[in-house]
N, C-alpha and C positions, 0 to 999 in steps of 0.2 A: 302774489308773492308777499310776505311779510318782511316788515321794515324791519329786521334785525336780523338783518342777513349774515352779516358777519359770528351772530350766535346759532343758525342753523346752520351757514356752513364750515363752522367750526367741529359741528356737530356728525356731519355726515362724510367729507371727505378724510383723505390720509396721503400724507407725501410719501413718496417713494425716495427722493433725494437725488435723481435726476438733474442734471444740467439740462437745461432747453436750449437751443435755437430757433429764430424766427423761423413763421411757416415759407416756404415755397409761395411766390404771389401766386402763382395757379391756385392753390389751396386755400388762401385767405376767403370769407366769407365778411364780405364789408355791411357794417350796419345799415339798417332801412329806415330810409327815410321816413319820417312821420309826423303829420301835421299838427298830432297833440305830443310832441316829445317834452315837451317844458311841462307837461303834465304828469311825467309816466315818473314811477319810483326812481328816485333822486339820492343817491348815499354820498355823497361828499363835493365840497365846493370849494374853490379853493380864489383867490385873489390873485390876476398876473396882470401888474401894472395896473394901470387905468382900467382895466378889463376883469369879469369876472366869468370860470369857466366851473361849469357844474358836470359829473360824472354818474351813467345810473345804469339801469336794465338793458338789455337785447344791445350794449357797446354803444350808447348813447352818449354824447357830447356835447356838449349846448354853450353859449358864446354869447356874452353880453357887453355891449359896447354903451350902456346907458344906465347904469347903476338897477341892474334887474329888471328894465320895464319891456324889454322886450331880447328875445331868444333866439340864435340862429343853429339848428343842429350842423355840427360837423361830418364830415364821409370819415370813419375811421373802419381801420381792418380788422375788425374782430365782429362776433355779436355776442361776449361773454359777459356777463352780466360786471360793471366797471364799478370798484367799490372805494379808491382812493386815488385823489391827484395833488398833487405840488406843484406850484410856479416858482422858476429863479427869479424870472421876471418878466415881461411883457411878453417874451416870443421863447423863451424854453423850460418846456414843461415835461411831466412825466403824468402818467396815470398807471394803473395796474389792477388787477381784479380775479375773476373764477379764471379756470384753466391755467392758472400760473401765467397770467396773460402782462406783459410791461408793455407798455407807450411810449413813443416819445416823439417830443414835437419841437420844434426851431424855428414855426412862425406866428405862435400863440394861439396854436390849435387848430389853425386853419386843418391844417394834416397833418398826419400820424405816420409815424414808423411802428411797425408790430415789429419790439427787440426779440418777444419771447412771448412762447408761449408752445403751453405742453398739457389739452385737452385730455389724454389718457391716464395720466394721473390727476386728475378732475380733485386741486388742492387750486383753493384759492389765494393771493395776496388779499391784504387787508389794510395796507396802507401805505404810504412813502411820504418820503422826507428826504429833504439837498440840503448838504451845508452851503455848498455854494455853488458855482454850475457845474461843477464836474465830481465833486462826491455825494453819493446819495446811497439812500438804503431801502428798502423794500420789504415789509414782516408780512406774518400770517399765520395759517394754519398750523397745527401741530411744531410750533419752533421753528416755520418758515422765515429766514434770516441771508435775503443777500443784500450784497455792498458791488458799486462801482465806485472807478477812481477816473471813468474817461468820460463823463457827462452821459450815462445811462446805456451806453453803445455795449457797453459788455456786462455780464453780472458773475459775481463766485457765491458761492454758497459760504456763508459761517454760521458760527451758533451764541448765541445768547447763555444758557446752560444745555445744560445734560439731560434736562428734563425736555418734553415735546409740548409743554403748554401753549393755547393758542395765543399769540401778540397781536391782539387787537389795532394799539391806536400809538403811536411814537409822536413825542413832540421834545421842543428844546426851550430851554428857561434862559432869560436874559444870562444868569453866567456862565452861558455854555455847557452847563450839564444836559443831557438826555437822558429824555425817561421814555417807558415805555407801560401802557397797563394792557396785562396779558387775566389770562382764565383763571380759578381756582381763586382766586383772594391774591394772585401775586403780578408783581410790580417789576421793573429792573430799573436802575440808573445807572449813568456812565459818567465817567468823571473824563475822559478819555479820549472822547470823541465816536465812544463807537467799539474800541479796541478790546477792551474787558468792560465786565458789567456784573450788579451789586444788586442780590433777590432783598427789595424791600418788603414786610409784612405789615397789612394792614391793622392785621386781627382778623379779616373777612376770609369765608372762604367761597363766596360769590364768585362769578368773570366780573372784573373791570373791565368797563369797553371804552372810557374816555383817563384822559389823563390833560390836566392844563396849569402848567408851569406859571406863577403871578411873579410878583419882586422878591427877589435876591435868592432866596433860597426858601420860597414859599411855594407851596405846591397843592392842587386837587387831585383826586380821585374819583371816577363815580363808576356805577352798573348800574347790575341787577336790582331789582326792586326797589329803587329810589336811595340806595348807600351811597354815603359822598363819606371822602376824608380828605381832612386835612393837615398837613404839616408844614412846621416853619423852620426846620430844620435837612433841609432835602430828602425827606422821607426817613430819618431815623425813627421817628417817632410820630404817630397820627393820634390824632383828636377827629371821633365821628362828629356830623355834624347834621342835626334832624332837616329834614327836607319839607316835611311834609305829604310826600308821596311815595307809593311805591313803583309810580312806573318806572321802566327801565330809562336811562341815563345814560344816553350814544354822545353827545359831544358840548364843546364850551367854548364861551371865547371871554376877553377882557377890553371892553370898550375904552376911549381915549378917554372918559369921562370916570374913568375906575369902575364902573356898574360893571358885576361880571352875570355873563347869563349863559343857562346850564341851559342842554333841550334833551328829551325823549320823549317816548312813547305815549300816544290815548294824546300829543297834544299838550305835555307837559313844558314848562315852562320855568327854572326857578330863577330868580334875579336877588344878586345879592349890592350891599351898598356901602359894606366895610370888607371886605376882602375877604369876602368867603368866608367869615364867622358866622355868618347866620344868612337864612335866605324865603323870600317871600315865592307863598309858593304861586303861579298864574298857571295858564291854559290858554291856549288856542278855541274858539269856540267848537268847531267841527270834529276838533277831538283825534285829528288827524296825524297821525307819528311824525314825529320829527327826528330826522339823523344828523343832521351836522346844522352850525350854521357859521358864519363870516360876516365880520365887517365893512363896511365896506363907505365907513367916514360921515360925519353929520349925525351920527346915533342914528345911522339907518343900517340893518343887517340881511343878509339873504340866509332865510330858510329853506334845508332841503329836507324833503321825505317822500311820503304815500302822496303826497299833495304836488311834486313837482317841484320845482322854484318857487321865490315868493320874497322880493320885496316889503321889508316891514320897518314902520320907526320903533326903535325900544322903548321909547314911551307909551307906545298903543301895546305894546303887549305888558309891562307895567301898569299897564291900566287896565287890561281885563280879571277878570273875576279870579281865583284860587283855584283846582279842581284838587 
């Protein structure tokens, strides 16, 4: 399987617009155990409390109680390939992924409730996001757009726009706007919470598949072939910003130290050290995709991708070579 899931399966399924319900436990098919699961394709990670929980392939769950050095798979009820998780905080979490499949968990992963999930229209989620423990939202494929209001126990369908573009990746900027970066070159923000939302234009007409909100009203963008933008104005206006590379561009974070570090594909790497004006480009040596990565304090951060989990300091990968 290739690491840019969420661009093939953007690619192949279609929603119907179905409401789901959880499966029947009879019918649930619970993930399998496996002694190399902290190795198997890794698409998002996410920080709950002191703990860090990674989501990836065949409904994988992996649990780290030691800042990444070691992994415990969780028993969850599904085995659809898991592409986005959110922590409120140490014990309630959400995940979501292919078969319009949602999570959710109340004792930091230990176990999993399957809220939903609806194999026959073979439409995947591709990310989530909580304001706080009981509102949260869910995007995806083709304008896939639900919201709860009772801590993930139930979902409604809404929409974004009119249009069916895929929403990639939602995140929230210190002044409470939300963004989201979807397919085609376009973007949305919410001023709102959620309620109405604002099609930003990049100038691209690439898929964005990351989006990471810095101060006040400063904002990134990245995809396809190494495009990054930025704006300092909540997206009225972007300024591109050369990378260096063209690999694709799945996710970002902003370290306590301001270093902001971008990851994609081939093993790409960029780090920047004034806020995203300009960025040095590095590489993974093995060349190995990377899809998300997380914080997780001391300028140490957990990468996921083709490679699994993976503890690393920012200074070692600031210190490797350009690719």
């Amino acid at each position: 399987m290739r690491l840019d899931v969420a661009a093939v399966a953007a690619l192949l399924w279609c929603f119907t617009g179905a409401t789901a319900l959880a499966q029947p436990e009879a019918d649930v098919e619970w993930s399998v155990p496996a002694r190399l699961a902290s190795r198997a394709l890794i698409l998002d990670v996410a920080r709950a409390g002191d703990a860090v929980v990674a989501v990836g392939e065949r409904g994988i769950v992996l649990i780290s109680d030691d800042r990444g050095q070691t992994w415990t798979q969780a028993r969850v009820p599904t085995r659809a390939t898991l592409t986005g998780v959110w922590f409120h905080d140490r014990q309630r979490g959400w995940a979501v992924g292919h078969d319009a499949v949602i999570l959710r968990t109340t004792d930091g992963g230990e176990s999993w409730t399957l809220v939903q999930s609806e194999p026959d229209d073979e439409v995947p989620f591709l990310d989530v996001w909580f304001s706080d423990a009981e509102n949260g939202m869910a995007i995806g494929a083709y304008g896939l757009f639900y919201v709860t209001s009772d801590g993930g126990q139930t979902w409604s369908e809404e929409r974004v726009s009119e249009d069916d573009f895929h929403l990639n990746q939602i995140a929230t900027s210190e002044t409470g706007r939300l963004y989201i970066a979807a397919e085609a070159g376009n973007a949305y923000r919410s001023d709102d919470g959620g309620t109405s939302w604002t099609l930003l234009d990049p100038g691209y007409a690439g898929s964005l598949f990351g989006v990471l909100p810095l101060a006040g009203d400063e904002v990134l963008l990245y995809g396809l072939r190494g495009n990054l933008f930025r704006s300092e104005d909540a997206g009225a206006t972007w300024t591109p910003v050369e990378t260096g590379t063209t690999a694709m561009l799945n996710g970002g974070v902003r370290l306590d130290d301001g270093r902001i570090v971008i990851v994609g594909l081939g093993g790409a790497v960029l780090i920047s050290r004034d806020g995203g004006r300009t960025f040095a480009i590095h590489g993974r040596p093995n060349r190995a995709g990377i899809q998300q990565t997380v914080p997780i304090g001391g300028g140490q951060l957990i990468l996921a991708g083709e490679f699994g989990v993976l503890s690393v300091a920012a200074d070692e990968l600031e210190s490797s070579e350009g690719r």
